[in-house]
Structures are given as structure tokens and as C-alpha cells.
C-alpha positions as MATLAB code, in Angstrom:
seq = 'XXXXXXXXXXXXXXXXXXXXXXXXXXXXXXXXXXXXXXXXXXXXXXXXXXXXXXXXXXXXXXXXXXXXXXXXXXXXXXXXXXXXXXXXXXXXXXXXXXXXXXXXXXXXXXXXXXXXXXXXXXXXXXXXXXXXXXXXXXXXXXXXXXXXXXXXXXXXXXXXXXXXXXXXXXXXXXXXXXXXXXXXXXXXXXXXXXXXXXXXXXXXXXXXXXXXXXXXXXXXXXXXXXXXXXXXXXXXXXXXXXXXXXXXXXXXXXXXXXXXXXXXXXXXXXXXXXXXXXXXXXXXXXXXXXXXXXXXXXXXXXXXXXXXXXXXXXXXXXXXXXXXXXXXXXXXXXXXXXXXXXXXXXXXXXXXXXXXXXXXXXXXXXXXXXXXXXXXXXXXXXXXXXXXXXXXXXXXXXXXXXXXXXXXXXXXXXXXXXXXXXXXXXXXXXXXXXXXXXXXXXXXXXXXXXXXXXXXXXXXXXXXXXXXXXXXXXXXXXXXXXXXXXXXXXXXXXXXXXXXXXXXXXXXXXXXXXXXXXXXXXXXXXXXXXXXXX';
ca = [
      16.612   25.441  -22.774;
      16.885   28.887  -21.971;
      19.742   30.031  -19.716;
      21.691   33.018  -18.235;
      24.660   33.935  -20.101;
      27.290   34.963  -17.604;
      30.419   37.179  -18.565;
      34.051   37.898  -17.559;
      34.544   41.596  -16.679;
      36.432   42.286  -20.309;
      33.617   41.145  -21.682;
      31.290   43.409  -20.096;
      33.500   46.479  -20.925;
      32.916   44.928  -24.701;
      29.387   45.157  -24.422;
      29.394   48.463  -22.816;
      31.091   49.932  -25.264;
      29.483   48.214  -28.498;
      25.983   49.286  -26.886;
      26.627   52.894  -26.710;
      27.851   52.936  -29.745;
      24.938   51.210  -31.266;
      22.700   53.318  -29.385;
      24.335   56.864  -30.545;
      24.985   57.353  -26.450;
      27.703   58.391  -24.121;
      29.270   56.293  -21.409;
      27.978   59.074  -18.636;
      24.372   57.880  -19.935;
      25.371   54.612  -19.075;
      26.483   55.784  -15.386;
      23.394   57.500  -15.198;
      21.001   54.156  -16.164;
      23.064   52.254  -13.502;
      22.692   54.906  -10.626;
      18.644   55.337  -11.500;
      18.543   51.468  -11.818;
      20.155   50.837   -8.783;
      18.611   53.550   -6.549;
      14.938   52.181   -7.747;
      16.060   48.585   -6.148;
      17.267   49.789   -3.278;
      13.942   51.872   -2.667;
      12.188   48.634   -3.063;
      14.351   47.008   -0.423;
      15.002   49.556    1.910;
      11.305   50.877    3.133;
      11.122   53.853    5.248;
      15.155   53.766    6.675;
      16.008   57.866    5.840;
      19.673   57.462    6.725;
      21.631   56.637    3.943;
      26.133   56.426    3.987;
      27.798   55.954    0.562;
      31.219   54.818    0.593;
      32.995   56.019   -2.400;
      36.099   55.270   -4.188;
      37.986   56.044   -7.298;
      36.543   55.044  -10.953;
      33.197   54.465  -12.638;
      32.045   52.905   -9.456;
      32.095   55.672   -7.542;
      30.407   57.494  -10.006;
      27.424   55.179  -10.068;
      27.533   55.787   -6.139;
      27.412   59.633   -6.644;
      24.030   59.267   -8.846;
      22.844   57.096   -6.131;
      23.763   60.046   -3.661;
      21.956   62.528   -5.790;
      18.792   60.512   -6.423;
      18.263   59.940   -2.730;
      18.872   63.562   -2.116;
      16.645   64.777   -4.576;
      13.977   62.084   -2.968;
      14.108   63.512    0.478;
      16.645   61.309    1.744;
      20.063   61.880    4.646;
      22.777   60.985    2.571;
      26.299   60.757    4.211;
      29.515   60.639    1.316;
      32.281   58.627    2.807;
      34.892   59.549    0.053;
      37.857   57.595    0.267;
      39.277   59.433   -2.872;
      38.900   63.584   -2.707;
      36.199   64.279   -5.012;
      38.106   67.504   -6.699;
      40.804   64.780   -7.901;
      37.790   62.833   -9.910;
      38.085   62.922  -13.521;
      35.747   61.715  -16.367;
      32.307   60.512  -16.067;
      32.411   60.241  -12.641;
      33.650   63.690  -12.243;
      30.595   64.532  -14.168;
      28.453   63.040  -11.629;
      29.830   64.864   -8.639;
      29.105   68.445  -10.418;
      25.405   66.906  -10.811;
      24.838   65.867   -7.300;
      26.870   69.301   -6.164;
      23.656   71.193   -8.340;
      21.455   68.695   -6.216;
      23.235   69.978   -2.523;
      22.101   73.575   -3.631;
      18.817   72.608   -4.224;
      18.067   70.405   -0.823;
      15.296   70.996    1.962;
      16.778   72.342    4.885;
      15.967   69.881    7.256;
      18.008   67.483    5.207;
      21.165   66.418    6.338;
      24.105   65.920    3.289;
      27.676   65.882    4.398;
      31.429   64.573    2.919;
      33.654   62.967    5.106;
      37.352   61.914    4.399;
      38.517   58.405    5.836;
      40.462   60.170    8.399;
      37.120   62.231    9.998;
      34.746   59.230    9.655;
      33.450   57.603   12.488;
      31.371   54.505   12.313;
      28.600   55.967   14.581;
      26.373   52.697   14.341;
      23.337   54.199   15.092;
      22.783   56.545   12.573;
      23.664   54.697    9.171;
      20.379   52.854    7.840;
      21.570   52.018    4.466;
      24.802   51.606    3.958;
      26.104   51.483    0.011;
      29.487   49.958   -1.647;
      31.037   52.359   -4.390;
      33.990   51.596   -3.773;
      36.030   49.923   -6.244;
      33.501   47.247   -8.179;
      35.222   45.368  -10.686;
      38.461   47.071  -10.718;
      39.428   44.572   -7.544;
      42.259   42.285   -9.189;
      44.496   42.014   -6.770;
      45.109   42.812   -2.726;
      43.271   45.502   -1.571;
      45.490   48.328   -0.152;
      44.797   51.445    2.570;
      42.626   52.891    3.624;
      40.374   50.383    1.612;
      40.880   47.615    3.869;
      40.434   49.907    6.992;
      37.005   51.467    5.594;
      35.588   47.770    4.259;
      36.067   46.255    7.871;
      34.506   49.797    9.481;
      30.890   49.560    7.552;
      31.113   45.816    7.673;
      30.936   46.736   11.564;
      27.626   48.876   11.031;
      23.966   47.870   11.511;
      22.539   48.343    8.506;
      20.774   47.148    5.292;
      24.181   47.156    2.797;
      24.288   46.919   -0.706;
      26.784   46.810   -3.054;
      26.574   48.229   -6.775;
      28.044   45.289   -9.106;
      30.040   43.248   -7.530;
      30.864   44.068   -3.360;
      34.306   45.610   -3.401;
      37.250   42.751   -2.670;
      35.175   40.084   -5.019;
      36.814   39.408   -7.849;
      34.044   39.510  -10.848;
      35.916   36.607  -13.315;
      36.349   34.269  -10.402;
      34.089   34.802   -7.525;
      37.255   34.536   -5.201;
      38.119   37.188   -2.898;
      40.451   39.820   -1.497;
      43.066   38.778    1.177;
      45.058   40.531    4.034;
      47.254   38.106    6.456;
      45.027   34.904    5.579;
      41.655   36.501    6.001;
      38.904   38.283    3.830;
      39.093   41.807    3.082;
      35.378   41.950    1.596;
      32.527   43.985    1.450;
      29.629   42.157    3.454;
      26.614   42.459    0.797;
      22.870   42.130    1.861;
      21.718   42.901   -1.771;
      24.125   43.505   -4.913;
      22.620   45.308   -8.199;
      25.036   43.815  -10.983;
      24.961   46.232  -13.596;
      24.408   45.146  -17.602;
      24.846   41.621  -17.511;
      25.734   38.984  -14.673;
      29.533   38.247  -14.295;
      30.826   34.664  -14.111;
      32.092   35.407  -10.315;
      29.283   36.409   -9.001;
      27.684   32.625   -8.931;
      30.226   30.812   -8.087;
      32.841   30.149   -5.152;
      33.548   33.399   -2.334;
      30.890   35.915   -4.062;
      28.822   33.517   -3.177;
      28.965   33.930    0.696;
      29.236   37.940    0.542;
      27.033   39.399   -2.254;
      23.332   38.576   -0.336;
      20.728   39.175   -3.073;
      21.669   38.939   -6.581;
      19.551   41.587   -8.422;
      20.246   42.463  -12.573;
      19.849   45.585  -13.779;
      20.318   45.687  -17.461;
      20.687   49.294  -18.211;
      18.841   49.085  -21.717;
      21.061   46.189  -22.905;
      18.438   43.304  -23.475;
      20.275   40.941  -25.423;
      24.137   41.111  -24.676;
      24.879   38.119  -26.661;
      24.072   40.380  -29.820;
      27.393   42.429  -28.584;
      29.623   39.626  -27.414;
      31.554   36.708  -28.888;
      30.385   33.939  -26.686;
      30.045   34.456  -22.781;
      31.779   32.571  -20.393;
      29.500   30.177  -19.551;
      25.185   29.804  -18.902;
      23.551   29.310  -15.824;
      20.564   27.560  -16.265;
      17.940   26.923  -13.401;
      16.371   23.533  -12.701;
      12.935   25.058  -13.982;
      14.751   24.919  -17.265;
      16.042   21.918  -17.044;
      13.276   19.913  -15.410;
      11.945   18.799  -19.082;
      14.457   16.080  -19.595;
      13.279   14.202  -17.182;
      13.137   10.699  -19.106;
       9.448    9.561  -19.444;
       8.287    6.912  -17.943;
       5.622    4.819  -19.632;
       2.865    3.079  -17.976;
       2.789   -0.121  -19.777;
       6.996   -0.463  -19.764;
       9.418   -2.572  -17.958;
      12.168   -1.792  -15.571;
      14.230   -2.650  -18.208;
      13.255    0.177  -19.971;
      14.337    2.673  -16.922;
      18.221    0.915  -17.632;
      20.659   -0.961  -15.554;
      23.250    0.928  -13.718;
      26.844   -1.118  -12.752;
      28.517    0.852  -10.155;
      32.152   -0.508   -9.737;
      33.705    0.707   -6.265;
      33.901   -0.645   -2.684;
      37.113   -2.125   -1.879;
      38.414   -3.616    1.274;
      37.032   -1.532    4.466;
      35.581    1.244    1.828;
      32.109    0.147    1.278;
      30.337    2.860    2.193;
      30.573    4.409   -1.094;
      29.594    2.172   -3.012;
      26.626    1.460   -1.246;
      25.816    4.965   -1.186;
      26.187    5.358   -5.060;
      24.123    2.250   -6.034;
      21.078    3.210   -3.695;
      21.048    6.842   -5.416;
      20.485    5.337   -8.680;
      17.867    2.577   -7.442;
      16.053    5.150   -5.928;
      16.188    8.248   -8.866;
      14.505    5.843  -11.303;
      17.103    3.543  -12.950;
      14.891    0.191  -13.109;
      18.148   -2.333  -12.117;
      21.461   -1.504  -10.677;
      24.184   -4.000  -10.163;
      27.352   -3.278   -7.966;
      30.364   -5.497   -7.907;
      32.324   -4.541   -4.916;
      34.771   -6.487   -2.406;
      33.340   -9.531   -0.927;
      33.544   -8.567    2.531;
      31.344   -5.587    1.859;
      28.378   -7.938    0.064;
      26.376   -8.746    2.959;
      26.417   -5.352    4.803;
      25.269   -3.823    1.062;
      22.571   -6.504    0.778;
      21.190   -5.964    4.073;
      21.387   -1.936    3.313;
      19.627   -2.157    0.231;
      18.442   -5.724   -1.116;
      16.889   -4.114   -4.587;
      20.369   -3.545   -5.435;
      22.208   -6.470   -6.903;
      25.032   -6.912   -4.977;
      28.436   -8.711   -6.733;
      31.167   -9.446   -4.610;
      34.298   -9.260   -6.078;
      37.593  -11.849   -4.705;
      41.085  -10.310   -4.653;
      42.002  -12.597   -7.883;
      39.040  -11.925  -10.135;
      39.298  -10.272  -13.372;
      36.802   -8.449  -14.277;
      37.570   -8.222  -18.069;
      36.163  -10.922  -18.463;
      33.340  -10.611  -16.643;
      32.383   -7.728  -18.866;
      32.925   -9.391  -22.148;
      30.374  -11.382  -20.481;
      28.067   -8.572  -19.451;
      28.689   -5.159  -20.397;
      25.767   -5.231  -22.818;
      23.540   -6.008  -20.140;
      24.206   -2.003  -18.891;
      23.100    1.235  -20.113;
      25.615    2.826  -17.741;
      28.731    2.264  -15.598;
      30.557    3.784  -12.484;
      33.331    3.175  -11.357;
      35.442    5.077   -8.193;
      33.055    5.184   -5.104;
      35.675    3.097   -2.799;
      37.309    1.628   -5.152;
      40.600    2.368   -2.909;
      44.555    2.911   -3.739;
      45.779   -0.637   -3.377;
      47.237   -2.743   -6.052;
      43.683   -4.523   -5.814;
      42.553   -1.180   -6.909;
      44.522    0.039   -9.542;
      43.926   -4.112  -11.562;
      40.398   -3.608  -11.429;
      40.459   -0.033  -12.578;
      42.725   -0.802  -15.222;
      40.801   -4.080  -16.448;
      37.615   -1.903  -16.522;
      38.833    0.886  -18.569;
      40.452   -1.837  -21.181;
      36.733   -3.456  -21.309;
      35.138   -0.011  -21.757;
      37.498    1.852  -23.883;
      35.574    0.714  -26.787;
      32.212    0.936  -25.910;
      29.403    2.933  -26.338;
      28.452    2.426  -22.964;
      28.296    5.471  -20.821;
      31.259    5.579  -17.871;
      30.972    8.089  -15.113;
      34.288    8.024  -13.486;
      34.627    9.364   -9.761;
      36.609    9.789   -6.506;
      39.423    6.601   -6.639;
      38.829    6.302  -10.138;
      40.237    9.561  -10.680;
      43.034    9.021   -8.630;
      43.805    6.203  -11.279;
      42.825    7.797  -14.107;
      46.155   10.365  -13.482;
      47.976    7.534  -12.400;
      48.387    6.152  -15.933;
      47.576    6.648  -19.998;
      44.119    5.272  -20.671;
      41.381    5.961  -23.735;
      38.017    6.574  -22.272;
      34.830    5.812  -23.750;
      32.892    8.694  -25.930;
      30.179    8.931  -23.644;
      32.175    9.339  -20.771;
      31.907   12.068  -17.635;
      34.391   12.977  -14.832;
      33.657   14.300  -11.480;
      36.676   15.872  -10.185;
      36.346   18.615   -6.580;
      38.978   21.250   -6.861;
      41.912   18.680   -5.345;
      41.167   15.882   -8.354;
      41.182   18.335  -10.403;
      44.675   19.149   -9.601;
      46.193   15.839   -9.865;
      43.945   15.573  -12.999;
      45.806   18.544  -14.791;
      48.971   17.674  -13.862;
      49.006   14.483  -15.230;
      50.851   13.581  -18.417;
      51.261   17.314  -19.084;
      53.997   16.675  -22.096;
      51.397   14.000  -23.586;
      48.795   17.481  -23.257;
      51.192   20.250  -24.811;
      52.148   17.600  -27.513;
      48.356   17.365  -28.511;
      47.566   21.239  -28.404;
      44.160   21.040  -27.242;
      44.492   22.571  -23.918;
      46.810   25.835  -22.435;
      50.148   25.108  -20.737;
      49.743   24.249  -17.305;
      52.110   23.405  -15.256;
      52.667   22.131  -11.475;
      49.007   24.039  -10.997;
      47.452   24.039   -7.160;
      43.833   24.408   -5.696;
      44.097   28.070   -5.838;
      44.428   28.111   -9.918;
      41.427   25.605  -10.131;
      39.227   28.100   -7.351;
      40.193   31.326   -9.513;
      40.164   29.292  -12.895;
      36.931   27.245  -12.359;
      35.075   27.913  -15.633;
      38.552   27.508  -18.009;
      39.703   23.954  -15.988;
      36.463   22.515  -16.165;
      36.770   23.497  -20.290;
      40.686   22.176  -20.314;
      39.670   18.697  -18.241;
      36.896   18.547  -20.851;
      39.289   18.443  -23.413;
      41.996   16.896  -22.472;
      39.890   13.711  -21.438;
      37.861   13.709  -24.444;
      34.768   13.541  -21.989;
      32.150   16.566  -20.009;
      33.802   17.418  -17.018;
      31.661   17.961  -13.937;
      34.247   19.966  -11.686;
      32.321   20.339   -7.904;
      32.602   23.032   -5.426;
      30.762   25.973   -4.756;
      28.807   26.207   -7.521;
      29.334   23.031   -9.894;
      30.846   23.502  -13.833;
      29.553   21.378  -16.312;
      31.794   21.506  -19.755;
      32.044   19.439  -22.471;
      35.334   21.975  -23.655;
      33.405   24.041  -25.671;
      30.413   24.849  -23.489;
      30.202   25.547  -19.978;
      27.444   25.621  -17.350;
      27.664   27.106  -13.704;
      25.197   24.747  -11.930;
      23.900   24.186   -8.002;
      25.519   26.522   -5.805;
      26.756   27.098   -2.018;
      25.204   25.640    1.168;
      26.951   25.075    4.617;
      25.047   21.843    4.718;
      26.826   20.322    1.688;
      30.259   19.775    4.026;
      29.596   15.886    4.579;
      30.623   12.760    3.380;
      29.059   11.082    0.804;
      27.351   13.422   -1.296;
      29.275   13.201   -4.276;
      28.698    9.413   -4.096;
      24.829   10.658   -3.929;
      25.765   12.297   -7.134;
      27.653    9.587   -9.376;
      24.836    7.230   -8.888;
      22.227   10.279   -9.684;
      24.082   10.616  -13.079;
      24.093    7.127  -13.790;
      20.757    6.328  -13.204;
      19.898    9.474  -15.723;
      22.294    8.404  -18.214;
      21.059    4.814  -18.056;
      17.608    6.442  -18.764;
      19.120    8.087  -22.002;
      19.455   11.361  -21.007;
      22.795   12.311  -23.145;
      26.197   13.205  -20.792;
      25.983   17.042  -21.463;
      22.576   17.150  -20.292;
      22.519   14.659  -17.351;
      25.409   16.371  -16.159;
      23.654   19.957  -15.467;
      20.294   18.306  -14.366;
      22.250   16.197  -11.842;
      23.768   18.732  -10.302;
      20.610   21.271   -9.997;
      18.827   18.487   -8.709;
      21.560   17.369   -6.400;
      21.697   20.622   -5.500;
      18.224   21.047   -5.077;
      17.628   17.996   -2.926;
      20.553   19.174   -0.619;
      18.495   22.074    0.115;
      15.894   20.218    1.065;
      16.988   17.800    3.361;
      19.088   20.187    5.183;
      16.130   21.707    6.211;
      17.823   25.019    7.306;
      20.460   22.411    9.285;
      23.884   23.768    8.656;
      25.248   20.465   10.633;
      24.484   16.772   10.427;
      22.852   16.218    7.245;
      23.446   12.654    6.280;
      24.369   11.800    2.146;
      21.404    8.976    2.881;
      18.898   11.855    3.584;
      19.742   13.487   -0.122;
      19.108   10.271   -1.822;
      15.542   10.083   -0.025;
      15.145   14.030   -1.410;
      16.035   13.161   -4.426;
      13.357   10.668   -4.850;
      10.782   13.154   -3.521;
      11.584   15.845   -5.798;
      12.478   14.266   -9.141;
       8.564   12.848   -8.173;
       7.375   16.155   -7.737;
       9.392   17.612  -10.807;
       7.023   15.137  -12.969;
       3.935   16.359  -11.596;
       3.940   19.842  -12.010;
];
């Protein structure tokens, strides 16, 4: 599989610096790559608008804006300097720059129109701007943006124009892909295209950057293989394309027992849904038998949903211990979570099904209520084992049993964490759930990290679509039926999600409202179909 190493910004500066070095160059040449790199994109994107506005700030961003400036000079273009940093107070490379476009002012046709302004004399002027670019501040944003920064972002958000952003759109921060606040709200940089520069950063595909970068175009600046300068990147991002190939294969001649028998466990009292929803997405993504044992008073609802699902109904008393010590062989994977619920009821059956399995070599996909038990008490998990935690299991997840974690070693101190450390920490919690549960964590949200703890994958993405019920029922059943098909947990785990993903897309149908987790499962089975053909 070949996939897109993704970096955090120190990283980068690693690279950066190794290249040149290797490469007997200067930093400024670097500047000067990015500037020509980025100029010949946004020629290709652009077309005939003439009137270009460069907002400019302090730093090596600016100075990639300044060879922008001079390049569209030189090519006949109306470029307007909006520099929210004096020019004269520059220093460096991107000093170097402004003496180089300066040369280039000297040198212009007289019908063209070049002119600085200061924040305080700029004035939106709507009309005139065609192209408006981000120099601003790139990767240096870390923290909350301060004046006149936030004043100038929401002024060009405000014009009509085609805007592009060089890097990373100023107020997105490049290691996490979260943004820039002032009193609650976004102070961001509204991105129709953005030209990354050297290598992609781990923000910039997952979570805010998501929503405000547009167009994600690479320009590598010479540096072909940045692995060959760097330690290890953060994580990959692979594409479905890449993953398509392990797709089980099905044989002509073969059995449904060969596709593997999923048990989904789930569906307590009044919570059937789930369930339901779980077991059909396997039945229909190519496992050859799935079994659910769920309350009784959900069995003849599920039946009449789906009869080529096997449908188990569970009373309050039974133990389903021993009903495994009966069965479990029968399965080539097991779920449990979907509905499963908080009651007493709950917590016996989760706890009987995780003494059954601890064992085995069976794999366990554990989800939604399951979770919520799993941090509710000390349990060993099966090898082969994969959690599916959004950003709020995640928390209760990391918070569990923390002295039992320190005491091991295996994972950073973390205490009393919230949502907002799992949002700006994606790529490291997915790694320290990985680890601390012995099993590959698949940690949802916009954009989806697989890790095992020592790799990590950013997989799927961001769609308006995806805010319903039921879709990450879609996608325990999805995994199941692939690791029932012997597709190993690392694997199954990244090709769920893209397809998941993928299938979202589909059945949304440009819909931002009303798609229906049923209407995934059905695009599922369409694509994985059309995956094989091709």
C-alpha cells in the first residue's frame, strides 16, 4: 500500500532544513521554489481575473507572499500589498524578497497598477479584488490570533473573490487541524484553494482545516521523498484506491461459510435500533451468516427488518457465558455495544462476554455502550481486538484507570483530559488508546484515526451529511463482516472507514439533511460491488 505521509509542523522545519543542506542551498531558495510553485497553481486556477490583493504578515509566510507579488507583477498582473507588518521592519529571507519585488516595481508597464496599503488605509472595496491571497501568518498560528489580524481575516473573508491561502489558511493550526478563536467563534482565513508547501501537515486533513482550506494542492519544492529526511511522520493517509485490494476474494465454488459468521451483541430493552442496524451492515457487505443476540422484546421487530439475520433474543436472566462456551467457535467475529444500554442488564452481559472472549482468538470489535463499560471496569481484551471511540468515548476512555496506565508506562500522563485535548490531540490519543487497550483504535470524527500505537492512519474525512444517527452502527457491522472475512484488524480498520466514508458520500447525494444510516448500508453494498469490478 502506498500512502501519504503527513507531518507535524516541527517536522517540516526538519526536513527543510536537512534538504538544503543536502542540496548545498539556502533557505531564500527555498522561499523562492514555494512563491514560483505557488504562483504557477494559482495561474492554473485563476484564468483571466487581473486583480490580484496579497495580504501580508510577518515571517517566512509573508515572504512566500512577496514572490507571489513579484511573479504576478512581472506577468502583467494588478497586484495590491495589504501589509499588516511595515515592510522596512522585515528581516531575513523575507526581507530579501521585498528588495526583489521592489527591483520588479521599477521595472512595471505603466498601465499596471502596484500599490502598499497599511491596515489602517485599506478598504475592502469588493469590486476590485479578483484574487485574493493569505500570507499572513501560515504555520506560525499556535495560539489566539491578536490585532489587527483578526480585523483583516474577517475584512477579505468579506470580499468576492477566488482566495487562496499559501500552506495552511492563517488561524488553522497545522499539527491539529483545529482553529483560531475570538469570543466563541472562528477567526479563520476562508480558503478556496491552499498550496501546502514541502510536504502535507497532519492538520490539514483532519477536523476545522477541513471546512476552511477548499482545495488541497502539494507543492513539493524539490523535496521528493521527505521520509529520507525525517524520523517517522505523524501518520499516512491512504486513499481507498490503495486500499481497495484487500477486498477478501470471493470464490465461485465456496460456501457462505467461507464469507464468516458475524455475532453482534447489543440491543437492550427499548434500544434495538442499533443492533439491527449493525447486523444488516454486515449481512449486506459480504459476511455469509450473522447472528445477533439482543433483548427479547426487540426479536420480532429485527426479524421482520431483516429475516437473513439470525435473530437471538436474549431474557433478563440469561448468561451468556455459557452460551459462548457453547458457540464462540461457530464465529469468525464478534460485536458487542450497538444498544447494549447502561442498566445492570447491561453491564452482566458485557462483563460475561468479555470473560468468554478474553482468551480467544476471535476478533471483538467493541463500540458505543460497550465502551461505556469497558471504562467502567478492569477487563483483558482479546489480541485481535478494535475500539471505536468519537471524541466523547474517547474521553471517558482515557480517563479511566489512569494510575493502572502511569503504573504500566506505555502511554503519556493524562489526566482529567476533555473533548478539546482529543480534537487538538487526535493522531497521539488514537496512538495512547491503542496502547493502553492492547488493541487498534479507530477514534471517529472529522477525519477518522486508525492506530494500532505505533502506526497511525488519517482515514474518511468531513461531510455535513454524516450528522445522523446510526452511522457508526453502519460501521461496527462493516468491520465485522471484513474481519470475519479475514481481513487482519489494522487493515479492516482503514478500509472500513474509507469505504464508510465513501458510501456516505454517496448516499447523501449532495443532501446535507436527512440521510438515513439504512441508506449507507445499501451504498455500501453497491460500492464494495463495484470496488471488485474495476
Amino acid at each position: 500500500m502506498t500512502a501519504q505521509p503527513l507531518f507535524f509542523v516541527d517536522s517540516i522545519k526538519a526536513i527543510e532544513t536537512a534538504f538544503v543542506k543536502q542540496k548545498q542551498i539556502d533557505l531564500y531558495e527555498l522561499m523562492l521554489r514555494a512563491g514560483s510553485g505557488a504562483f504557477a497553481q494559482i495561474q492554473k486556477q485563476v484564468g483571466e481575473a487581473r486583480q490580484w490583493l496579497i495580504a501580508t504578515g510577518a515571517g517566512n509566510n509573508a515572504g512566500d507572499g512577496l514572490v507571489v507579488a513579484r511573479l504576478a507583477l512581472e506577468a502583467g498582473f494588478d497586484v495590491t500589498l495589504l501589509a499588516l507588518k511595515p515592510y522596512e521592519k522585515l528581516s531575513g529571507d523575507p526581507a530579501q524578497a521585498w528588495q526583489a519585488l521592489q527591483s520588479a516595481v521599477n521595472t512595471k508597464a505603466e498601465h499596471q497598477r502596484f500599490e502598499v496599503l497599511e491596515w489602517d488605509s485599506f478598504n475592502q472595496r469588493n469590486d476590485q479584488y479578483e484574487v485574493v491571497i493569505d500570507a499572513l501568518l501560515g504555520t506560525g498560528v499556535n495560539g489566539e490570533l491578536y490585532e489587527p489580524y483578526r480585523k483583516a481575516i474577517e475584512a477579505i473573508n468579506a470580499i468576492r473573490a477566488i482566495k487562496v491561502s499559501l500552506d495552511i489558511p492563517t488561524g488553522v493550526y497545522a499539527d491539529s487541524g483545529c482553529v483560531a478563536e475570538y469570543d466563541g467563534k472562528p477567526t479563520v482565513f476562508q480558503a478556496d484553494i491552499t498550496i501546502s508547501f514541502v510536504a502535507l501537515k497532519a492538520g490539514q486533513v483532519m477536523n476545522s482545516a477541513l471546512q476552511y482550506q477548499g482545495r488541497l494542492i502539494l507543492e513539493n519544492l524539490g523535496v521528493q521523498e521527505p521520509l529520507s529526511y525525517a524520523e517517522r511522520p505523524a501518520a499516512w493517509r491512504p486513499k481507498l484506491t490503495e486500499l481497495k485490494h484487500l477486498l477478501p476474494q470471493r470464490s465461485a465454488v465456496g460456501s457462505k461459510f467461507d464469507a464468516g459468521h458475524v455475532l453482534v451483541i447489543g440491543g437492550g430493552k427499548n434500544l434495538g435500533g442499533a443492533a439491527i442496524l449493525s447486523a444488516n451492515s454486515a449481512i449486506s457487505t459480504g459476511a455469509g451468516l450473522v447472528s445477533c443476540w439482543l433483548d427479547s422484546d426487540n426479536q420480532s421487530a429485527a426479524l421482520a427488518y431483516c429475516p437473513e439475520v439470525m435473530w437471538y433474543g436474549l431474557s433478563e436472566s440469561e448468561n451468556i457465558e455459557s452460551r459462548f462456551e457453547q458457540q464462540l467457535g461457530r464465529f469468525q467475529a464478534v460485536a458487542i455495544g450497538p444498544g447494549l444500554g447502561r442498566d445492570a442488564i447491561a453491564r452482566s452481559r458485557f462483563e460475561q462476554a468479555m470473560i468468554a472472549l478474553k482468551d480467544s482468538e476471535t476478533p471483538v470489535v467493541i463500540d458505543a455502550d460497550g465502551l461505556y463499560w469497558l471504562s467502567k471496569g478492569s477487563y483483558t481484551l482479546p489480541k485481535n481486538c478494535i475500539i471505536t471511540p468519537h471524541a466523547g468515548e474517547a474521553v471517558r476512555l482515557l480517563n479511566a484507570k489512569e494510575q493502572d496506565v502511569l503504573a504500566s508506562g506505555r502511554i503519556e500522563p493524562q489526566l482529567s483530559v476533555d473533548t478539546a485535548y482529543v480534537e487538538q490531540n487526535r493522531i497521539k490519543v488514537a496512538e495512547n488508546l491503542a496502547r493502553k487497550y492492547g488493541a487498534t483504535c479507530v477514534l471517529k470524527g472529522a477525519a477518522t484515526i486508525v492506530s494500532n500505537g505505533t502506526e497511525s492512519y488519517v482515514t474518511a474525512g468531513a461531510d455535513a451529511a454524516f450528522l445522523t444517527a446510526g452511522l457508526g452502527d453502519v460501521l461496527t457491522g462493516l468491520i465485522c463482516s471484513l474481519l470475519a472475512q479475514g481481513v487482519n484488524p489494522l487493515e479492516t480498520a482503514m478500509l472500513a472507514s474509507e469505504l464508510h466514508f465513501a458510501a456516505g458520500k454517496s448516499a447523501a447525494a449532495g443532501r446535507h439533511r436527512g440521510m438515513l444510516a439504512s441508506e449507507v448500508i445499501s451504498a455500501l453494498n453497491r460500492l464494495i460491488n463495484q470496488l471488485e469490478q474495476e
